[in-house]
N, C-alpha and C positions, 0 to 999 in steps of 0.2 A: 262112670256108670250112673251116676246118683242125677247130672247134670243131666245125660242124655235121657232120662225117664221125661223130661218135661218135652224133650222133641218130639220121643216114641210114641206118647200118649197124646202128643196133639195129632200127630199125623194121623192116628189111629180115626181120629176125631173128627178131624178139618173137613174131609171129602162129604161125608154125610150129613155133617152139619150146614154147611152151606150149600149143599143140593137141596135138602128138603125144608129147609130156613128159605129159600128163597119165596116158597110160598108159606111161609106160618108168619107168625108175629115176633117180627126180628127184636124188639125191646124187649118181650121175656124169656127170649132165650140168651139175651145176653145177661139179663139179670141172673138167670139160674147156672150160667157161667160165673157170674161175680160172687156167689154165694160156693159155688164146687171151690176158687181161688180161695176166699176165706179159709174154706175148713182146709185146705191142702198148706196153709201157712201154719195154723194152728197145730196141726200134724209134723208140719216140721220142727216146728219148737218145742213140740215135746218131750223130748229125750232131754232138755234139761231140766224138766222136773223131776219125769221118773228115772233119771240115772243117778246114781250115788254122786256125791260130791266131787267136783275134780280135786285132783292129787298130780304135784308138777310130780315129774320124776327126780328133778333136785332139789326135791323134799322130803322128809323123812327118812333121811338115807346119807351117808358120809361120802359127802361127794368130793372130798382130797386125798391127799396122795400121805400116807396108803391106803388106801379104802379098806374099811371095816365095817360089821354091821352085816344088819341083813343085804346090803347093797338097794339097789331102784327096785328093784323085780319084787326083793325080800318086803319092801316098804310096801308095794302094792298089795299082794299078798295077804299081809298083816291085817292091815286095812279094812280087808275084806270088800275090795273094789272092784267089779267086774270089768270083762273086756268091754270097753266100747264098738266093738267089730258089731255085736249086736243089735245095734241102734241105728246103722245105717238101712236097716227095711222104714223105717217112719222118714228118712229123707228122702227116700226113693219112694214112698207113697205120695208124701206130701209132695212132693216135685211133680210127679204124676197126675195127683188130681190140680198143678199148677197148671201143665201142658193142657187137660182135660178144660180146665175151666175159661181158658183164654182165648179158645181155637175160635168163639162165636166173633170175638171183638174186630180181629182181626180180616175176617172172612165176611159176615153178616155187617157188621159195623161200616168198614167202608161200602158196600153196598148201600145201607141205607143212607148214609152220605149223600151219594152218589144218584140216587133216586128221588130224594127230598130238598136237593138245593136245586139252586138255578144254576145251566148250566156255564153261563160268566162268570160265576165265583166259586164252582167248584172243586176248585186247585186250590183256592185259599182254604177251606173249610179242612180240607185235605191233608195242606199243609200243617193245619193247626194239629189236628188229631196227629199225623205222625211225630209232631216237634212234643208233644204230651207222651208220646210212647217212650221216646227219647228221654227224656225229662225226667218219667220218672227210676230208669236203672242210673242216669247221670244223679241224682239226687240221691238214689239209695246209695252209692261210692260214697257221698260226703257224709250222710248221714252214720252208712255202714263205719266209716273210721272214728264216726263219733261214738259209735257204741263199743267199738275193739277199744277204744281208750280206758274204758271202764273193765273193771276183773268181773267175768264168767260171774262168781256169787260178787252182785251188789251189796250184799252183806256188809262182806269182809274187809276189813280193811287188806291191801295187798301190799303195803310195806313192811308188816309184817314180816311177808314172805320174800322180802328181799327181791322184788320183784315191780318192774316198770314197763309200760306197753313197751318196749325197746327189746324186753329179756325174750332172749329164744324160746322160752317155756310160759312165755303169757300166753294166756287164752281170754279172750274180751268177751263182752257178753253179745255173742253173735247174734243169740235167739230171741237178743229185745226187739231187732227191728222186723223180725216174723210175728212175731205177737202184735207187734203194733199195726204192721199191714192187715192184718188178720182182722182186725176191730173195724179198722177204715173201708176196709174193700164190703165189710159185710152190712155196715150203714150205707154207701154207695149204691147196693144192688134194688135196694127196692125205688129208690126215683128213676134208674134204669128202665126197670122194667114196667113203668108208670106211663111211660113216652109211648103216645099211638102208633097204629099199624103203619101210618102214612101221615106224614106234618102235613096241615098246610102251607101251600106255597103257590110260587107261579105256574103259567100254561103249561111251560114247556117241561119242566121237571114231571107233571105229574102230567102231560103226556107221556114221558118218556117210562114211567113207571107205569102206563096203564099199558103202554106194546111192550115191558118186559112181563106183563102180566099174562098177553093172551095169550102167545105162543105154549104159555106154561099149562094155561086151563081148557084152550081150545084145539088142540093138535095132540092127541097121544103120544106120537112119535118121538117127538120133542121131548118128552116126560122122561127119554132115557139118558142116565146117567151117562152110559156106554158111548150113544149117539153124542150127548156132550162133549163127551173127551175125546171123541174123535175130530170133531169138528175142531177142537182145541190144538189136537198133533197137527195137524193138518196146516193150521197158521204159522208159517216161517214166525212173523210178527213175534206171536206172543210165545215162541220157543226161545227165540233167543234173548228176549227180553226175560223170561222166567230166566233161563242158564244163564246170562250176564246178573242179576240179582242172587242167585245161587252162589257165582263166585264169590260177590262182596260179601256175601251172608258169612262166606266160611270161611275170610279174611273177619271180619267182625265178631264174629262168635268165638274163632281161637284165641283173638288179642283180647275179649273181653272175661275170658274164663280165664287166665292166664298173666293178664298184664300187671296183677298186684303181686304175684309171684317176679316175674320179670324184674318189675323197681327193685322190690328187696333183696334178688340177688346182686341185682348190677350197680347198682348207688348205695346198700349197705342202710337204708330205712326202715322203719317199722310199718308193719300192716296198715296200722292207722294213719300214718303217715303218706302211704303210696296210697291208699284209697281216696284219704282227701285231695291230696294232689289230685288223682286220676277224674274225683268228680268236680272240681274247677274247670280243669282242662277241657271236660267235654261239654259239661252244660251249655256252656257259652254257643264251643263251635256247634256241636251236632243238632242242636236248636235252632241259632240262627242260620244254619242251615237249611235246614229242613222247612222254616217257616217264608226264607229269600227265597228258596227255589218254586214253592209254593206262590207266593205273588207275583216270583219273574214271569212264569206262565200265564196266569191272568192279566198282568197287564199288558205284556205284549203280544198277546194273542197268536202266539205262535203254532205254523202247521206241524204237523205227526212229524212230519221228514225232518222239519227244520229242530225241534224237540228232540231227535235219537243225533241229529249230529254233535248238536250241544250236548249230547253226554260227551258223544266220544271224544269231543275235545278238549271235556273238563275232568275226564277222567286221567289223563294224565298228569296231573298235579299232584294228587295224592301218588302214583307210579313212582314219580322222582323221590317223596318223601322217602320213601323207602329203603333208598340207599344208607340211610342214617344210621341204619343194624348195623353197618358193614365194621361200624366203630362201636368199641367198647371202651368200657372203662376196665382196673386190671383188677382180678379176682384176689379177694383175701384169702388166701392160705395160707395154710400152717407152716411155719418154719420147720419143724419137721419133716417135709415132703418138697419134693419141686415136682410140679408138675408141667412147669414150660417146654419140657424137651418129651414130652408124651406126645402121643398121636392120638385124636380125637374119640379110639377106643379103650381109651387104658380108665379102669377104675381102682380105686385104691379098696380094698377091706380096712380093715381094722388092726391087724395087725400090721398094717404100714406105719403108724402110726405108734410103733412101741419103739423105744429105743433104750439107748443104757439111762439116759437121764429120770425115765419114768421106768424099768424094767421090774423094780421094786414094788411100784403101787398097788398091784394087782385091779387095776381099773378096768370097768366094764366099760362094752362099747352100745350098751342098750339107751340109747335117748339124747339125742345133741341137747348139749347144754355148752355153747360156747363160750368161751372166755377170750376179752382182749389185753395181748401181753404190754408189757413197757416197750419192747420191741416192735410192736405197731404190726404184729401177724395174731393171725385168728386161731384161736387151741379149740380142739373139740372137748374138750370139758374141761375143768378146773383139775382132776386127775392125769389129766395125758399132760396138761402144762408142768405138774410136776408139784402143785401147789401145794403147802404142809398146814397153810393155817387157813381160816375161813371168817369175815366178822361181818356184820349186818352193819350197814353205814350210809347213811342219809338215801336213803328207798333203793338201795343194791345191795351187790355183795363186792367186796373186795378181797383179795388174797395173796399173800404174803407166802415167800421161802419158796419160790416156785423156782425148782429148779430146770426149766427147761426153757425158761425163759431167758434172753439173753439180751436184757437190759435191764438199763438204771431203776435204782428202789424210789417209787414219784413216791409224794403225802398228798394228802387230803386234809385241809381242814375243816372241824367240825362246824353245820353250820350254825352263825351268828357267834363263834368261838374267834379268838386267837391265834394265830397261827401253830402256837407253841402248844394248841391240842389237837388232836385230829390222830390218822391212824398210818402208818406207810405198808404200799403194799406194791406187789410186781402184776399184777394184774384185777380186771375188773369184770363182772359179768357182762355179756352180748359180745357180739363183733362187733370187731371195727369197722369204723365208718369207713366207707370210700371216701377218698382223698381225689375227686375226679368231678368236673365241672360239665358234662355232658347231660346231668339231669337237664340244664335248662334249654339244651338241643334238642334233647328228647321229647320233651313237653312240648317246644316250637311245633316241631316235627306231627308229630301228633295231633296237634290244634291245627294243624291245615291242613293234615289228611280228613279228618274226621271232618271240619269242614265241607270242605269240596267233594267227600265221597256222598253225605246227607242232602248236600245239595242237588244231588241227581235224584234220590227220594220220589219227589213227588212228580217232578216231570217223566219219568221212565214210569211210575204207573199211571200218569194221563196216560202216555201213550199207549200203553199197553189196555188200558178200556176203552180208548178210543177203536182198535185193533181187533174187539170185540163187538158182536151180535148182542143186543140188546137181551134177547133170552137166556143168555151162557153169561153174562158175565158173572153172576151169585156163583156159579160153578166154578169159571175161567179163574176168578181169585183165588177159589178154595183148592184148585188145582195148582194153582200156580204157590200159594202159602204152603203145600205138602213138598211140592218137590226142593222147596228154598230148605226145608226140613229134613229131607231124604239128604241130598245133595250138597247142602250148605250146612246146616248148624249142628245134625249128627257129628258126621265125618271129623268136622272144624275143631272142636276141641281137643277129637280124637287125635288127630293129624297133631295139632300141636302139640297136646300134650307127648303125646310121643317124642318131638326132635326137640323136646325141652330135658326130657330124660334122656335122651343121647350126649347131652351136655353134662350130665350128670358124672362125678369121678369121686363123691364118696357117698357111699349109703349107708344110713343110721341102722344099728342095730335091736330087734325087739325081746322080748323074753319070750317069743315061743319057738328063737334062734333063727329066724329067717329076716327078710331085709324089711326095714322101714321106709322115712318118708327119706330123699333127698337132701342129705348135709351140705354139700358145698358141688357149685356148679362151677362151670367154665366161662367164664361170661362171653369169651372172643366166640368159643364153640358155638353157646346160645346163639349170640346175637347174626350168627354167618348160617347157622340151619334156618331162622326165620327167616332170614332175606331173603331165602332162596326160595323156600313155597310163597314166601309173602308176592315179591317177583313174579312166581310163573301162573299164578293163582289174578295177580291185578290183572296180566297181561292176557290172560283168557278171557275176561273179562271186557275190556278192552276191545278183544277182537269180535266177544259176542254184539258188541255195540254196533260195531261196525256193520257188521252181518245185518242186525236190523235193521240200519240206515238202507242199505242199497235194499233190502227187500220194502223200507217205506216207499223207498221213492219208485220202486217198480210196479207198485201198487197205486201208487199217486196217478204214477205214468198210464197205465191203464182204464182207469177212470177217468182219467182227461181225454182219454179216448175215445170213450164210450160219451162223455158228452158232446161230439164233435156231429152235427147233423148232417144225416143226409138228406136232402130234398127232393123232392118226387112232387109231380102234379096229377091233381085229377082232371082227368078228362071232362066229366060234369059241371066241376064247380069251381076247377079253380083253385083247390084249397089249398096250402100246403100244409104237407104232413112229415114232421120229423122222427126217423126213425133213427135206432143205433146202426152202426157200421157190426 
């Protein structure tokens, strides 16, 4: 929900913004876009000022076996710490006035682009702005893992709390890099909006902006939005180039809202860890992508037709990455359960998870807090492991007399000690790592999709403004930016998010006794539901490319028609006069 406020608010936004921006002054309405982005950042980081301090759940509370005490619920309670449920209207504003504030950049922005360069080099210029859009969610990933590194209060020391970005129950301080955008975006806007109605430049650009002017100031007709988008449906061209961008969008948006979830179930990584990873892997590709495909256009001067076949054949590159889901690495589960011999709808509760060895503990199932055994399987808490003792020991927790464990008692020694001090214990906090060397397929995998999918970027929208009336294009983008939102980046997270939670087989329990977030997935499940939209999803895509080839070239074919002369003479003088066929 929180995510989809920034599509719903841009769509709301996009269509009107870019109809009636085509005639105002495109640099301060992008400015008062960059300053709506500010406060919508600002707004989202709020709730870690005004919320009470975080409290893990396996804190202040006897998290071994037998549990005693007020338990997690009772700790919360005590505290006097409100629900967080609360807090989620300021991300959903803030993501809102995100959507609200960004709708001019993308809409008005390449417009003015497009209007203000020559047009030999406006695929570079083009290129550059989308490898910068790129650039900066590639960047917020690394940055982003660099701030989950750090605990939620900067304060605090968090060894204290027996706790490392690694523990199930860290929380990092997400809302430093909101804040800091917040600052950046709101010095940004005012040289934005400093930049004139119209750069100088050459003939032919500012030809081309003085016939996108008249139609707009001398013809009423034209003034209608209605008549614009008609004219727009009506373009095979720019349908199924909108719908083939639609597709990748909602390939894109799902793997992006979702893909730092994905690492850490399937590799067994921490947040901060799959984020950095995730923003190496793309800065590179979807960059130089985006900026290659940008100058392959300019320098080979390539026609419309010849520009939609080059997608379609570059689009199967990324297609084939895709088969890579089809392999997983194997799920950490508890030795308590087997879930190998289930069928992709079976989930476990809570009480799957009792046995004789913990039947005693009286353990809650309110907040994963995993624990990995000496046996190299993953416990949903240090209570269902069976554990009797608990000790803080160099930035974790260790624990000792677990009776549900069924392996050897390891040591730790203390550091910079002797072997002969230190602590022995049957288990340690976080899960286990995946023991599975596909992270670095994955990653390949990835870096060549993301590649060769940004590579098509900036060539599929030449073509698509090529494919355009000079008067409609301010429109035809902002038409074509809503339905990529309607179509693509709505649905897309939605979509995944869903056959990510069909993968799902146990869910965390809350204290207002209904389900929490997702304990432990399937990873073979995951990774065989993504293949499968990911697949039918390129491959519509795919087909929409094609579709525009043969309507480029029926188009081409046409006009080469119509310059085919017929000839006629005058009786009088002689002349020849070429007319169309």
């Amino acid at each position: 929900m929180i995510q989809s406020m920034f599509n719903v608010a841009s769509c709301i936004m996009t269509t009107p913004v870019s109809y009636h921006g085509g005639v105002g002054h495109k640099p301060v309405i992008m400015g008062i876009g960059a300053l709506i982005v500010a406060t919508g950042s600002m707004v989202f980081a709020s709730p870690h000022f005004l919320a009470p301090p975080y409290i893990s759940l396996g804190s202040g509370s006897t998290d071994v076996c037998p549990q005693r005490g007020p338990g997690k619920c009772g700790a919360l309670a005590r505290s006097g710490a409100t629900s967080a449920n609360s807090f989620k209207y300021f991300f959903m504003v803030g993501h809102a006035l995100h959507g609200v504030g960004s709708s001019p950049f993308f809409t008005l922005g390449v417009a003015y682009l497009d209007q203000n360069t020559p047009s030999a080099s406006a695929s570079i210029y083009m290129g550059i702005f989308y490898a910068t859009s790129v650039l900066g969610p590639a960047m917020g990933f690394i940055l982003g893992g660099y701030f989950l590194s750090k605990y939620t209060d900067i304060t605090a020391d968090s060894s204290k709390l027996g706790m490392d970005p690694s523990s199930a129950n860290w929380v990092g301080a997400w809302w430093l890099g909101f804040f800091c955008a917040s600052i950046v975006t709101f010095l940004t806007a005012f040289p934005i909006a400093s930049f004139p109605r119209a750069l100088p430049t050459d003939h032919d650009a500012s030809q081309d902006m003085q016939i996108a002017m008249e139609p707009i100031v001398g013809k009423a007709h034209n003034r209608s939005l209605v008549n614009h988008i008609k004219r727009l449906i009506c373009n095979p061209i720019f349908v199924c180039l909108t719908l083939a961008a639609c597709a990748e969008t909602m390939i894109a948006s799902g793997l992006t809202g979702f893909a730092t979830k994905i690492f850490i179930s399937m590799f067994g990584i921490s947040s901060s860890q799959a984020s950095t990873l995730l923003g190496i892997v793309s800065v590179p590709s979807a960059c130089g992508g985006t900026l290659l495909g940008g100058y392959a256009i300019t320098k080979l001067n390539l026609k419309s037709s010849t520009i939609v076949r080059y997608c379609v054949v570059l689009s199967f590159v990324p297609w084939f990455t895709l088969f890579v889901f089809m392999h997983s690495c194997p799920s950490s589960h508890s030795a308590l359960v087997n879930i190998s011999t289930w069928g992709e709808d079976r989930t476990l509760t809570f009480r799957d998870l009792r046995h004789s060895c913990n039947g005693y503990c009286n353990c809650s199932g309110v907040g994963y807090d995993p624990v990995c055994g000496s046996d190299n399987f993953t416990y949903y808490s240090p209570c269902v492991a069976g554990c009797g003792h608990v000790r803080n020991f160099r930035k974790t927790k260790l624990y000792a007399q677990c009776t549900c464990v069924r392996g050897p008692t390891l040591f730790m020694a203390s550091q910079g000690e002797t072997n002969e001090t230190g602590y022995y214990y049957m288990a340690r906090r976080d899960p286990c790592a995946a023991d599975c060397g596909l992270i670095v397929v994955y990653a390949a995998a990835i870096f060549i999709a993301l590649f060769f999918t940004f590579l098509l970027i900036v060539p599929a929208l030449t073509a698509l403004l090529r494919a355009l009336d000079e008067d409609i294009k301010s429109t035809g983008i902002g038409v074509n930016y809503v339905a990529i939102r309607i179509l693509g980046t709505i649905p897309g997270p939605i979509l995944f998010g869903h056959l990510i939670d069909r993968s799902c087989v146990l869910w965390e329990g809350t204290c207002s006794g209904g389900s929490g977030a997702c304990a432990l997935y399937e990873n073979s499940a995951m990774g065989m539901n993504l293949f499968r939209i990911m697949l039918s999803v390129k491959s519509a895509s795919i087909v929409f490319f094609f579709c525009a080839s043969l309507s480029m070239r029926t188009k081409e074919g046409h006009h080469l028609k119509l310059k085919r002369p017929k000839i006629t003479g005058s009786a009088s003088n002689k002349e020849m006069v070429a007319l169309p066929v």
